[in-house]
C-alpha positions in Angstrom: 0.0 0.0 0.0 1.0 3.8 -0.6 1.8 5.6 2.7 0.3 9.3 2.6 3.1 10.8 1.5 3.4 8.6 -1.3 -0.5 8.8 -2.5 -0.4 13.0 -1.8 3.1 12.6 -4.2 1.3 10.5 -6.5 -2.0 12.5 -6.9 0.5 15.9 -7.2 2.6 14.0 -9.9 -0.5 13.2 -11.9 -1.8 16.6 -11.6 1.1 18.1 -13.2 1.0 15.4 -16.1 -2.2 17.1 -16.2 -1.0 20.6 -17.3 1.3 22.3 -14.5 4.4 23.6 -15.0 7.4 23.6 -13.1 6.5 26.2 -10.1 3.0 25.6 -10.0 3.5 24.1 -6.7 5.3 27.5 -5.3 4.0 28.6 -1.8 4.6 32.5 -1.3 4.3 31.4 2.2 7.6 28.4 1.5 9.6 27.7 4.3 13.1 25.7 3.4 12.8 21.8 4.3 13.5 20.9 7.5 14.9 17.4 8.3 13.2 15.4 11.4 15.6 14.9 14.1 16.9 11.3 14.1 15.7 8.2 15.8 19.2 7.0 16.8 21.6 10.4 16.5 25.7 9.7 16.9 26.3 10.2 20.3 30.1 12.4 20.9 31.8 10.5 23.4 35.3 10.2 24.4 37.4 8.1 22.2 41.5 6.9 21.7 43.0 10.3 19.5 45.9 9.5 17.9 48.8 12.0 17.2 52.1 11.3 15.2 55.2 12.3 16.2 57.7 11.5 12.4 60.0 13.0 10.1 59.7 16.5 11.1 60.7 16.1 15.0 63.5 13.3 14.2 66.8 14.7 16.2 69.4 15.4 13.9 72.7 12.9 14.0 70.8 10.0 15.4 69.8 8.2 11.7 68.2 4.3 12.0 67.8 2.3 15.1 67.7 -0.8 16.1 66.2 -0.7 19.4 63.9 1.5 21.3 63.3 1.0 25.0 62.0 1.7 28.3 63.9 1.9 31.2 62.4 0.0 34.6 61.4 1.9 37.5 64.2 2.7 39.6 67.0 2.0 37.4 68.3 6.1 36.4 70.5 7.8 34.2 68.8 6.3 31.1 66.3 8.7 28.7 62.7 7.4 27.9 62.5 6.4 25.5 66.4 4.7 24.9 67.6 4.7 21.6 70.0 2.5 20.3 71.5 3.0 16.9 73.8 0.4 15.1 77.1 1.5 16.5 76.4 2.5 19.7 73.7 4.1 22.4 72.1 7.1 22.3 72.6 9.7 25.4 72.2 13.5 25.7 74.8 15.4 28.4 73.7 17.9 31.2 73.3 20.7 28.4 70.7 18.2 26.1 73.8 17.7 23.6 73.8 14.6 21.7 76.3 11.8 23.0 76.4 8.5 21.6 78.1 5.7 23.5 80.0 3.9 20.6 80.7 -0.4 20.1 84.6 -0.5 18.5 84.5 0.3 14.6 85.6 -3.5 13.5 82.6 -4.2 15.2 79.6 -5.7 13.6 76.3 -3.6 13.8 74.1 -3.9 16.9 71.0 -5.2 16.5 69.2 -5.5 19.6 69.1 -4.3 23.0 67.4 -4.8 26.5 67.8 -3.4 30.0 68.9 -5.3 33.0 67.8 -4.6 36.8 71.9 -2.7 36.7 72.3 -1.2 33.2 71.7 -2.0 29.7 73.0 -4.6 27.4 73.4 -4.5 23.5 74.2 -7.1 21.5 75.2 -7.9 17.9 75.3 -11.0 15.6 79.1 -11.3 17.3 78.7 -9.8 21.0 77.1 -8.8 24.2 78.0 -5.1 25.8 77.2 -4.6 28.8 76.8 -0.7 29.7 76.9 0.1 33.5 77.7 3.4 35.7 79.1 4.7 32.0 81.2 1.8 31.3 80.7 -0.3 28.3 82.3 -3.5 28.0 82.1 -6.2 25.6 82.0 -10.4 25.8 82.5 -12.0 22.4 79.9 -14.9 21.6 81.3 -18.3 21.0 82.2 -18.4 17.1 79.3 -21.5 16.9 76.8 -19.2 18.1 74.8 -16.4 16.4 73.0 -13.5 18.2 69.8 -12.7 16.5 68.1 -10.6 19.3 67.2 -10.2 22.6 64.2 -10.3 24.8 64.0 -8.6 28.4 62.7 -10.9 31.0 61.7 -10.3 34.5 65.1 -10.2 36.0 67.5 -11.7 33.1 67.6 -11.4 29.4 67.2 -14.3 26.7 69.3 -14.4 24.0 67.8 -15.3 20.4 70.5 -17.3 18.7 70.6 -20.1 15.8 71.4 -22.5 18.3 68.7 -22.1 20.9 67.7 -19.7 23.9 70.4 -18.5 26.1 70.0 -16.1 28.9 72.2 -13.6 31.1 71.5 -12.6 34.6 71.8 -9.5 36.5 75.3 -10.5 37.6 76.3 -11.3 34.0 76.8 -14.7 34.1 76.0 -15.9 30.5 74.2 -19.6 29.9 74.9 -19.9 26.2 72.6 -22.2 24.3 73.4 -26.0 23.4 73.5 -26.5 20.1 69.5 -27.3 19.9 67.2 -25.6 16.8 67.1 -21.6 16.0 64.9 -19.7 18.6 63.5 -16.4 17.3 61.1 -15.8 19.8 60.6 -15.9 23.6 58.1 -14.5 25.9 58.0 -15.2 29.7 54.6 -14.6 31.5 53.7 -15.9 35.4 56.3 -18.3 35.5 56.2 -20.0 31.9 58.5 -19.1 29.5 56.9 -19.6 26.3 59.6 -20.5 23.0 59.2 -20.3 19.5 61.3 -21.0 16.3 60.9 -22.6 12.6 57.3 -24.1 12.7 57.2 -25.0 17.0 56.0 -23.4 19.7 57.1 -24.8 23.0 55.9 -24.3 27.0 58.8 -24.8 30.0 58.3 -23.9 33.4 60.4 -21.1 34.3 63.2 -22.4 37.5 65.9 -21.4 38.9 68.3 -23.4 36.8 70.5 -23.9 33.8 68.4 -26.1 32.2 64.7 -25.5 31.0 63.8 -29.0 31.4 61.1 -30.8 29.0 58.4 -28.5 27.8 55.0 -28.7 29.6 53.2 -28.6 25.8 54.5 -28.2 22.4 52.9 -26.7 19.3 54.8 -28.7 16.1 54.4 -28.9 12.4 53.0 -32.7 13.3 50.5 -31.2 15.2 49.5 -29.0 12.7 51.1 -26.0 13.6 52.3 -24.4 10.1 53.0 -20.1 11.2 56.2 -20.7 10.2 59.4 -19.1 11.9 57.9 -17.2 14.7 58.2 -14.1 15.3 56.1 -13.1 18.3 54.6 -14.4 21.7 52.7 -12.4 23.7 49.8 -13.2 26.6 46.7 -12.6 28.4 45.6 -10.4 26.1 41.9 -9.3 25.8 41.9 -7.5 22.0 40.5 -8.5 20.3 39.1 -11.0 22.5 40.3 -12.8 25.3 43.1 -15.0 24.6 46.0 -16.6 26.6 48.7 -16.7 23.9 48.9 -15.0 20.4 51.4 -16.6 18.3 52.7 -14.2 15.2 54.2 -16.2 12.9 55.6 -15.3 9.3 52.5 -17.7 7.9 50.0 -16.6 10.2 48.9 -15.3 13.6 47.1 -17.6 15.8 45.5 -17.5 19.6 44.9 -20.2 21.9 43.0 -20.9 24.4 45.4 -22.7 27.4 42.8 -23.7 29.8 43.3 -27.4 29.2 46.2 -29.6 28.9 47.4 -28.6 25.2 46.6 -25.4 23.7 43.2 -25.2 21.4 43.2 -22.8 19.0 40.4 -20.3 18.8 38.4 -19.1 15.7 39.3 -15.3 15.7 38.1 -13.6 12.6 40.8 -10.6 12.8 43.6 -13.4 12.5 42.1 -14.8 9.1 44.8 -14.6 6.3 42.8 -12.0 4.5 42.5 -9.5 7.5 46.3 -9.4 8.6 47.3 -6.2 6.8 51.4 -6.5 6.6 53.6 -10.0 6.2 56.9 -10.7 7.2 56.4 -9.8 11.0 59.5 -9.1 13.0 58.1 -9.0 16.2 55.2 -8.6 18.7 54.8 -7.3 22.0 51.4 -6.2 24.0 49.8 -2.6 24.4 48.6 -1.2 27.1 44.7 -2.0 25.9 45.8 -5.1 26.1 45.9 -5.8 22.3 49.3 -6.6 20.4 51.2 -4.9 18.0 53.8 -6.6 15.3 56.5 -4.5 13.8 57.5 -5.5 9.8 59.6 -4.3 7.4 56.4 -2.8 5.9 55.2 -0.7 8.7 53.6 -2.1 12.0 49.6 -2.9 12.5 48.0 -3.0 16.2 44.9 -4.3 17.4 42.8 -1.8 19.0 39.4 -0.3 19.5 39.0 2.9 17.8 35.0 3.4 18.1 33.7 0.2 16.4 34.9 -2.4 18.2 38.0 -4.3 17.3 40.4 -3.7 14.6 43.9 -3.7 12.9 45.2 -0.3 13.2 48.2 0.2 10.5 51.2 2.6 11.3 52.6 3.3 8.0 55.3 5.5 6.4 55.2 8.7 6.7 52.2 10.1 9.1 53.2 7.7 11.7 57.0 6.2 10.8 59.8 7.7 9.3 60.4 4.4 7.5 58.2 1.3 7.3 61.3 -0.7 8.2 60.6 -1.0 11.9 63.2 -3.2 14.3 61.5 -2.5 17.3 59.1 -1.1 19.5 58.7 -0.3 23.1 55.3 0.7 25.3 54.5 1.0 28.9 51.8 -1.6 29.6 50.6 -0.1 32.7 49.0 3.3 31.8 46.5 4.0 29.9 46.8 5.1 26.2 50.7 5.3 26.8 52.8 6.5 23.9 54.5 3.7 22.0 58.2 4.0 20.0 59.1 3.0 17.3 62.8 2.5 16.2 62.9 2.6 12.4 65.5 2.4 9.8 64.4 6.3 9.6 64.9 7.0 13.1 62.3 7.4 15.7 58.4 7.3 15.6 56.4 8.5 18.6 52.5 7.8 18.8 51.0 9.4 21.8 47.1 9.4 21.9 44.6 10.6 24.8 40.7 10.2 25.3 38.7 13.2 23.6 35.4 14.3 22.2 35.1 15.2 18.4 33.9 19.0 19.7 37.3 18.6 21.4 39.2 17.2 18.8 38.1 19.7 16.2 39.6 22.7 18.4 42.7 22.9 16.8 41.0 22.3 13.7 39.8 25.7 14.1 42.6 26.9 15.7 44.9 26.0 12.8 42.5 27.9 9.8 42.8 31.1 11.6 46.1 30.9 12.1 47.9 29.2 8.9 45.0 29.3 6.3 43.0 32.6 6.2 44.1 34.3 3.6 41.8 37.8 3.8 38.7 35.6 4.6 39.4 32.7 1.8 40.9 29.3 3.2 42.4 26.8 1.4 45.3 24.4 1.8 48.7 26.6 2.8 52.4 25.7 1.5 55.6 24.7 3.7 58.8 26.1 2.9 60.2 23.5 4.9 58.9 19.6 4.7 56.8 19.2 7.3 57.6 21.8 9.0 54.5 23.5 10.2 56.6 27.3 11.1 57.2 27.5 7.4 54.2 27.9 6.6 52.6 30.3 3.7 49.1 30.9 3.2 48.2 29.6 -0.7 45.6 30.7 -3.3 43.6 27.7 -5.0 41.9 27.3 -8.0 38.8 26.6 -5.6 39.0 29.1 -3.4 34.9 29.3 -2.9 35.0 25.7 -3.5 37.0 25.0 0.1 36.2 28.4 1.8 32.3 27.6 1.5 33.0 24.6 4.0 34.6 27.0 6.3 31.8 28.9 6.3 29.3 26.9 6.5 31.2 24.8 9.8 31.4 28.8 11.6 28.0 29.1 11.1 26.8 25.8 12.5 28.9 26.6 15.4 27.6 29.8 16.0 24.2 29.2 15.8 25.2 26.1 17.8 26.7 27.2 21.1 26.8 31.2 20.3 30.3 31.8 20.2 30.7 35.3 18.9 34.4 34.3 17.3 32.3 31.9 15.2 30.1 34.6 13.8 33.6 36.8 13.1 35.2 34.1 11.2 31.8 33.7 9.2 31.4 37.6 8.5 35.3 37.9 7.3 35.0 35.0 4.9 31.0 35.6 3.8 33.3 38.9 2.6 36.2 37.6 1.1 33.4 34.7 -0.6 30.9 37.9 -2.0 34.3 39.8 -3.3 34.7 36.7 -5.5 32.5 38.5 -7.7 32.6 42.2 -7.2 35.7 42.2 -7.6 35.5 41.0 -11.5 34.7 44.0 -12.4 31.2 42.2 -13.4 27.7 41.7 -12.1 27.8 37.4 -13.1 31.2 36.5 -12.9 32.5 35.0 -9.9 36.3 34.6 -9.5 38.5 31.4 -8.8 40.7 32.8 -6.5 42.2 36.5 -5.3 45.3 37.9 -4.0 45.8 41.5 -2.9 48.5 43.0 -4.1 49.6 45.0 -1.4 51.6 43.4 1.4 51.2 39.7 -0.8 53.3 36.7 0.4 52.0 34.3 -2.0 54.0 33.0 -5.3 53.6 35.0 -8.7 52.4 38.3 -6.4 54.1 40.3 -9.1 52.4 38.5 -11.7 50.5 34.9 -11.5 51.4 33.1 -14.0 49.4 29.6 -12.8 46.1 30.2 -15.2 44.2 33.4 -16.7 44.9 36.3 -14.1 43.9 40.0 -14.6 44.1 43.1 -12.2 40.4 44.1 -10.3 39.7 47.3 -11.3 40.1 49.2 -8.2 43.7 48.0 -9.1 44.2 46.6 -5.8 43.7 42.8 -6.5 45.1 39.7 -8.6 41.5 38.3 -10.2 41.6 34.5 -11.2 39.3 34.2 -14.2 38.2 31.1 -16.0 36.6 29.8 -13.5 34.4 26.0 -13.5 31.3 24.8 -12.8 32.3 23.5 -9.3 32.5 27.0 -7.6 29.5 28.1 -9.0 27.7 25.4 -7.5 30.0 25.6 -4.4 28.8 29.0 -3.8 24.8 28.2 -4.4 25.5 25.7 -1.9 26.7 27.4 0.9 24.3 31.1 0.2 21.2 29.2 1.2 22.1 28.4 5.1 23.9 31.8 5.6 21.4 33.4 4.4 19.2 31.5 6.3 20.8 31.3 9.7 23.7 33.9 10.2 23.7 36.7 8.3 22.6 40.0 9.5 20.1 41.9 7.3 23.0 44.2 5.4 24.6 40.4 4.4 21.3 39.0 3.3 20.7 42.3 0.7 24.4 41.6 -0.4 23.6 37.5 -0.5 20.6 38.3 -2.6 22.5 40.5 -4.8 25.5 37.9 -5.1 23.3 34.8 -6.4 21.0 37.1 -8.3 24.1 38.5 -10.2 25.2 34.9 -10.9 22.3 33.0 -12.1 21.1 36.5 -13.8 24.2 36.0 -16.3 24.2 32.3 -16.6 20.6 32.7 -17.8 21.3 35.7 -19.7 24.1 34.0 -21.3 21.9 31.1 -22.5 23.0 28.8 -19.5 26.4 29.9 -19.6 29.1 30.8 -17.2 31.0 33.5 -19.2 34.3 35.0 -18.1 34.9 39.1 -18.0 36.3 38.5 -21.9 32.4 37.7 -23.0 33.8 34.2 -23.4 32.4 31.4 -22.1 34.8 29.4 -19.6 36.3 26.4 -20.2 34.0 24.3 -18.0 31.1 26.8 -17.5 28.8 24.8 -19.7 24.9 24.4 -18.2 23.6 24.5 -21.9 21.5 22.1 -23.3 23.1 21.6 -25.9 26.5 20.5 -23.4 23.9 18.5 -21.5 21.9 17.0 -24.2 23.6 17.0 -27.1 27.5 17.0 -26.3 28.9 13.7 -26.0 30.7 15.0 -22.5 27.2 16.1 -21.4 25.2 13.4 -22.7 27.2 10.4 -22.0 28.9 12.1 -19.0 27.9 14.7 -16.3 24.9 16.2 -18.2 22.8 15.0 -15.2 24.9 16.4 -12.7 25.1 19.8 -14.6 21.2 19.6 -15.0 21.3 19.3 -10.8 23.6 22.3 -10.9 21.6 24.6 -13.2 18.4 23.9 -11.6 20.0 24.4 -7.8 21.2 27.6 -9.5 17.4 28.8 -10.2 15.7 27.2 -7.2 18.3 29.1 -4.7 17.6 32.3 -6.8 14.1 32.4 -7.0 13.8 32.0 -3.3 16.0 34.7 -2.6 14.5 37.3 -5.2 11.1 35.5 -6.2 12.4 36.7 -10.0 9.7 35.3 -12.4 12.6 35.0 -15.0 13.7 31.7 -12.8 10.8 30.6 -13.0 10.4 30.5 -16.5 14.0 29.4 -17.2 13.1 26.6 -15.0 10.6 25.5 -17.0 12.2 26.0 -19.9 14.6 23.2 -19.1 12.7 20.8 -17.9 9.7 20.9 -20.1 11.7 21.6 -23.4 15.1 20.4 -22.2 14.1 17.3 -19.3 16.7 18.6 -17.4 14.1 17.2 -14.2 14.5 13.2 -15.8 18.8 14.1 -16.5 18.8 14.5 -12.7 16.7 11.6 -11.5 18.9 9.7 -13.6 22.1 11.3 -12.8 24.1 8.4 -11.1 23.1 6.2 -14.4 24.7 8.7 -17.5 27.3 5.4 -19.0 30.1 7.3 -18.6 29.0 8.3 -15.0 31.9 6.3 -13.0 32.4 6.9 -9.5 34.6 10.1 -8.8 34.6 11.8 -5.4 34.7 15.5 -7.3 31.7 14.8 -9.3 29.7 13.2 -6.3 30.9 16.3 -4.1 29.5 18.6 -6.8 26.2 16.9 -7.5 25.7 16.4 -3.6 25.9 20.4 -3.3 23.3 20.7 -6.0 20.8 18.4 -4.7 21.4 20.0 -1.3 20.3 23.2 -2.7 17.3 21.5 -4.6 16.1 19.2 -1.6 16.1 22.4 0.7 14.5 25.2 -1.4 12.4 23.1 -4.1 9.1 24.9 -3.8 7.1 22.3 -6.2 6.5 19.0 -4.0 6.3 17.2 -7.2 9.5 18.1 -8.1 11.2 17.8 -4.6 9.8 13.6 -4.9 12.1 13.5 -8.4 14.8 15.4 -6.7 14.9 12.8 -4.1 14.7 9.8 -6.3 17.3 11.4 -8.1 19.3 11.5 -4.6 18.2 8.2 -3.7 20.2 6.4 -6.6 23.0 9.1 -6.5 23.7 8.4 -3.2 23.3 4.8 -3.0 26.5 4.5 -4.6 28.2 7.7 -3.1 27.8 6.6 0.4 30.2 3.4 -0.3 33.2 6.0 -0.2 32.1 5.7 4.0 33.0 9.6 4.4 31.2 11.7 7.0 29.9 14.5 4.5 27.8 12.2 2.4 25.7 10.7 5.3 25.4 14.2 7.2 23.8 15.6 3.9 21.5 12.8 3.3 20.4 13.1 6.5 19.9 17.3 6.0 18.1 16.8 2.7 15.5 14.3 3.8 16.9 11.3 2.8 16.0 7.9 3.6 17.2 6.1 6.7 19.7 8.0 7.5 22.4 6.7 9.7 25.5 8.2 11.4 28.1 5.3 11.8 30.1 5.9 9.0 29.9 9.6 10.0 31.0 9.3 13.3 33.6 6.5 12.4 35.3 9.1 9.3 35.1 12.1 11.9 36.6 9.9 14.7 39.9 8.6 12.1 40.6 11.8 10.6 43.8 12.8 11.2 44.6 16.1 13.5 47.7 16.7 11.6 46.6 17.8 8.1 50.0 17.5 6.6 49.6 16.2 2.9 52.5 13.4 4.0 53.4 10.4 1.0 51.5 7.4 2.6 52.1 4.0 1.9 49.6 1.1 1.8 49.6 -0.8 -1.6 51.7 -3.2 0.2 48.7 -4.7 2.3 47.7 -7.8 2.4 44.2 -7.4 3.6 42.9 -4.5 0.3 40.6 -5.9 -1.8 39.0 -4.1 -5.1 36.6 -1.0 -4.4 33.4 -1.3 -4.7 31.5 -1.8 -8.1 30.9 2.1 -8.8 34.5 2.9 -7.7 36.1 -0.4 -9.2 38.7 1.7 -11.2 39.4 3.9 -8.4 41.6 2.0 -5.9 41.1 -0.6 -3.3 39.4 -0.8 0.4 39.7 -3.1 3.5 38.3 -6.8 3.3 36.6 -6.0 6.2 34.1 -3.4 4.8 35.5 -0.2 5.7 37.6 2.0 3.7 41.1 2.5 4.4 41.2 4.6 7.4 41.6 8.5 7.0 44.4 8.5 9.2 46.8 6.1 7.0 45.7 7.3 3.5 46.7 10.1 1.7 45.5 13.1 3.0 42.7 14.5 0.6 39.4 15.7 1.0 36.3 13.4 0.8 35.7 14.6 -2.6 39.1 12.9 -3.3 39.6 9.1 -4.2 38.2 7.1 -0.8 39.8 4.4 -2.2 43.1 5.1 -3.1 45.9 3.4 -1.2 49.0 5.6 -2.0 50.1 9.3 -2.7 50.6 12.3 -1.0 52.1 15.8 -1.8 55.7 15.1 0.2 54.8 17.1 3.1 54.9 20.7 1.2 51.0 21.3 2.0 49.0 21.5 5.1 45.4 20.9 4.6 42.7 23.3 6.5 40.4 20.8 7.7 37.1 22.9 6.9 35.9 19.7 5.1 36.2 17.5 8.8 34.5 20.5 10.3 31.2 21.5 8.1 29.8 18.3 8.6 30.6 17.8 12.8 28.8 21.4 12.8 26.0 20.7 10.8 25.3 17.4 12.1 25.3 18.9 15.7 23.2 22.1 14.3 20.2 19.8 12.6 21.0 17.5 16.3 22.3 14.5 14.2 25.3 14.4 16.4 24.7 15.0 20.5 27.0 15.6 22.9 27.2 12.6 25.6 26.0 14.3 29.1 
């Protein structure tokens, strides 16, 4: 059966078959849609933030490591973290100058470390150094033996070798190993010391003796066991389930349950082949969550709860490591969210992380724009001088200046009419400027600028003359005037008039709104549904013709139903400002002569309409300007059917925006877990750093609509925001590698717009 709104849709739809035309439905007395609140909003509680530490803080004249430690309670004089490099052990004097304690130069290269209840001892393939009261001394290995690391027990040290596990005490007495198979891992829990090797896993109780006796149980290759060499042991762990021993082997990682006589393996879906993200593990060792961790040579991956319940977390190259060759790693296991160290063949990695709400998060978000992107009101990524060096900043111009300056908006808005903040309400008034000026400042009444710089006082590149597209001087002769500009910010800036006219602007910034859309879609129309630049020429992508949408193959195969969204967004947001008649009848000019209404039903389905984050950003501003200030109900149902198959393939890319606007617009069921999950794993540091993930194991292709686009997790969810290149959502969701090489800071308006205007329209609460 048809619900009501379906048969009053129906019976409105069969009137206009009837003999209305498009705004025959238009109530003088239209109020913009309003969305209902939520059964189920996203609540904003605390959750684990995660900040990187990387390239730009690494201490000069260290270089790789190959151990990173913490020193026990009580024992002093050592820094936290310890480094130790190949040749020697990192210290710092009384005046914080770099000292490094040096092995002999014939030596060969350290390659692991551990601390003692007296000092610290290194060792390399050949030797053991012992470093007390500032003394190093050295013991060479027997020439049968062959160091290959070293694991810290509770009041000795086990040595790795190819002929078994040794061990050295607090007084230094060395038990070398006896010639039995290669041990390359060892973990000692509660009195157990738990071995591994090629292909075995083996149990001894722990005694106060030279031998280790026979093993209480065994894991073998004739039992089944196949991980290969192992790698890791670590116990009592409780991420991502409860589990007495996790085994990480170079063929697998396995947990078992040791409640019986011999160990039973447990059925963990995170362990399956296809869900461990990096191979070749080089070691394992517990977090304070009580999940694990397991360096590679290809980054390192961690267990953890980020929101969703468990997961693998991946530290990658080169937001969280210097290099993805990581040796070590070092954590302290009794407090909460403590930083863990990585030593890297690029030197030191710090992750520290504390509990916060995404209001709280998205401070410095804020906090960053004002002070490294503003740029006279406009906001846009900034450029570094320095790599990664945040002091070196210099504001940037864009060729989508309205483009990412209407999100900034928009966000300050939200949050003003949110919790009143008057600094909110500045920052919106000083962009809303900078945005109008976009088009006075052509010279013209229709033309709307990419991008300005004022001359005076200009930091930017090219201030003498821009040289990076079609510039001109304003004519107050004051201003650098980006011409030839798209589609995109034409629609960006339709998008964002609407609510600030709505909610935040005071009545001399509503006459100069109405003005600034009027002057716009008064030219396009005038220009027979062209965007025309000041040279009477129209631009190179300004196209909202019907012949571009109906006739050209770009249009008609292509993005004709997303420019047909655009054009009519264009008229709808006009007409309510100015109630012009002239919109009106361009309106139905299009879609009775043109069926520019049945190009955007069927938008998401033009055969050359492949997924692309720029066009689903673009068409997701149109219909939010159509769904809100449609005045025809008839039309507003083929708006949202036209949204309902647009969006069912642009939510796949899992990104906060598309889910907050579906929500705003009146969409169906909408939901906020994606929303909360893409606002929760954005990354505070907005550095465009080269990330690194095509060397996963656990990526599978995108999603059909995307296919061609890159690849996501086997688990469902896209590649984290905080280990993937760091683009906006109308970028690639899928794409595994890239970057800019740490040259650019992002603004982060795009993770802010949609926290704000889910919290404005109460899709997001705060948790009290």
């Amino acid at each position: 059966m048809l619900s009501a709104n379906e048969k009053t849709g129906f019976l409105l739809f069969a009137f206009c078959l009837a003999g209305c035309s498009p705004g025959a439905g238009v109530d003088k007395g239209f109020e913009p849609f309003m969305p209902q609140a939520p059964e189920h909003a996203y609540v904003d509680r605390p959750f684990v933030q995660e900040f990187n530490h990387t390239t730009n803080e690494l201490e000069p004249g260290i270089g790789p490591l190959v151990s990173v430690l913490i020193p026990p309670a009580g024992l002093d004089g050592y820094e936290t973290p310890t480094q130790v490099t190949p040749r020697g052990l990192v210290m710092h004097d009384a005046q914080h100058d770099l000292q490094i304690v040096k092995i002999d130069p014939g030596d060969p290269d350290l390659l692991a470390a551990a601390f003692l209840p007296s000092g610290i001892m290194l060792a390399s393939s050949a030797y053991l150094y012992f470093f007390n009261a500032g003394s190093l001394s050295a013991v060479a290995v027997p020439g049968s033996i062959i160091i290959e690391g070293l694991v810290q027990g509770a009041d000795r040290i086990y040595l790795l070798t190819d002929q078994g596990v040794g061990w050295v005490s607090d007084s230094n007495t060395i038990k070398w190993p006896q010639g039995e198979a290669r041990v390359s891992a060892v973990h000692e829990d509660s009195g157990v010391l738990f071995v591994g090797g090629d292909n075995f896993v083996q149990a001894y109780a722990l005694a106060e003796t030279q031998t280790l006796g026979s093993p209480l149980w065994s894991l073998t290759a004739a039992e089944g066991f196949d991980c290969g060499p192992v790698k890791g042991l670590v116990t009592d762990v409780i991420l991502p389930r409860s589990v007495d021993v996790v085994v990480v082997g170079q063929g697998c990682v396995k947990g078992y349950d040791l409640s019986n006589a011999d160990p039973v393996v447990l059925d963990i879906p995170e362990f399956a082949s296809d869900r461990i993200p990096l191979g070749e593990p080089v070691f394992a060792i517990k977090t304070s969550d009580g999940g694990i961790l397991v360096g590679t040579g290809s980054g390192a991956y961690r267990v953890m709860d980020r929101g969703d319940g468990p997961e693998w977390r991946v530290y990658n190259s080169e937001r969280w490591l210097p290099d993805e060759d990581v040796r070590a790693a070092a954590t302290d296991v009794s407090l909460q969210d403590a930083p863990i160290y990585f030593a890297t063949a690029g030197g030191l990695a710090t992750v520290t992380a504390s509990r916060v709400t995404l209001e709280k998060k998205l401070e410095p978000f804020i906090e960053r724009i004002v002070l490294r992107h503003d740029r006279d009101g406009a906001v846009a990524d900034s450029r570094l001088t320095e790599r990664g060096v945040l002091a070196s900043n210099i504001p940037w111009d864009s060729d989508n200046d309205g483009g990412w300056t209407c999100y900034w908006i928009l966000a300050e808005c939200f949050r003003y009419k949110v919790t009143g903040d008057t600094e909110a309400k500045a920052h919106f008034d000083k962009s809303l400027d900078r945005m109008l000026s976009l088009r006075t400042l052509t010279g013209t009444d229709y033309f709307l600028a990419r991008s300005v710089i004022r001359k005076d006082g200009c930091k930017l590149d090219d201030c003498d003359d821009p040289d990076d597209g079609e510039w001109f001087t304003s004519p107050d002769g004051k201003w650098w005037v980006k011409g030839d500009t798209s589609n995109d910010e034409v629609t960006s800036h339709m998008f964002m008039m609407g609510h600030a006219y709505d909610l935040c602007a005071d009545d001399e910034q509503r006459q100069r709104i109405r003005a600034h859309v009027d002057g716009i879609a008064g030219g396009i129309v005038d220009h027979g549904y062209q965007l025309w630049d000041v040279d009477g020429k129209v631009t190179t992508y300004g196209q909202f013709d019907p012949e571009y949408v109906n006739d050209d193959l770009a249009g008609k195969y292509g993005d004709g139903g997303r420019r047909s969204a655009q054009m009519i967004a264009i008229l709808d947001l006009a007409y309510y400002l100015t109630e012009k008649k002239m919109y009106l009848d361009a309106k139905a000019d299009l879609i009775e002569e043109n069926h520019y209404d049945q190009n955007i039903v069927n938008e998401s389905e033009f055969p050359f309409r492949a997924g692309s984050g720029d066009g689903d950003e673009l068409v997701t501003q149109a219909f939010f300007v159509l769904l809100r200030y449609e005045q025809d109900p008839v039309l507003r149902e083929k708006w949202l059917e036209g949204w309902r198959r647009t969006y069912g393939n642009i939510k796949l890319q899992q990104a906060a925006f598309w889910d907050i606007t579906n929500a705003v617009v009146g969409g169906d069921d909408p939901s906020f877990e994606y929303a909360g999950r893409w606002l929760r794993l954005a990354p505070v540091d907005m550095i465009r750093w080269n990330q690194h993930n095509s060397q996963r194991l656990d990526l599978v292709p995108a999603p059909g609509y995307y296919n061609d686009s890159g690849r996501m997790r086997s688990d469902g969810f896209i590649i984290p925001y905080d280990e993937r290149p760091c683009d906006r959502w109308n970028t690639d969701q899928f794409k595994v590698d890239g970057g800019m090489g740490a040259w650019r800071e992002m603004d982060g308006a795009d993770v802010l717009e949609p926290y704000w205007m889910g919290r404005y329209y109460k899709f997001i609460v705060p948790d009290f």
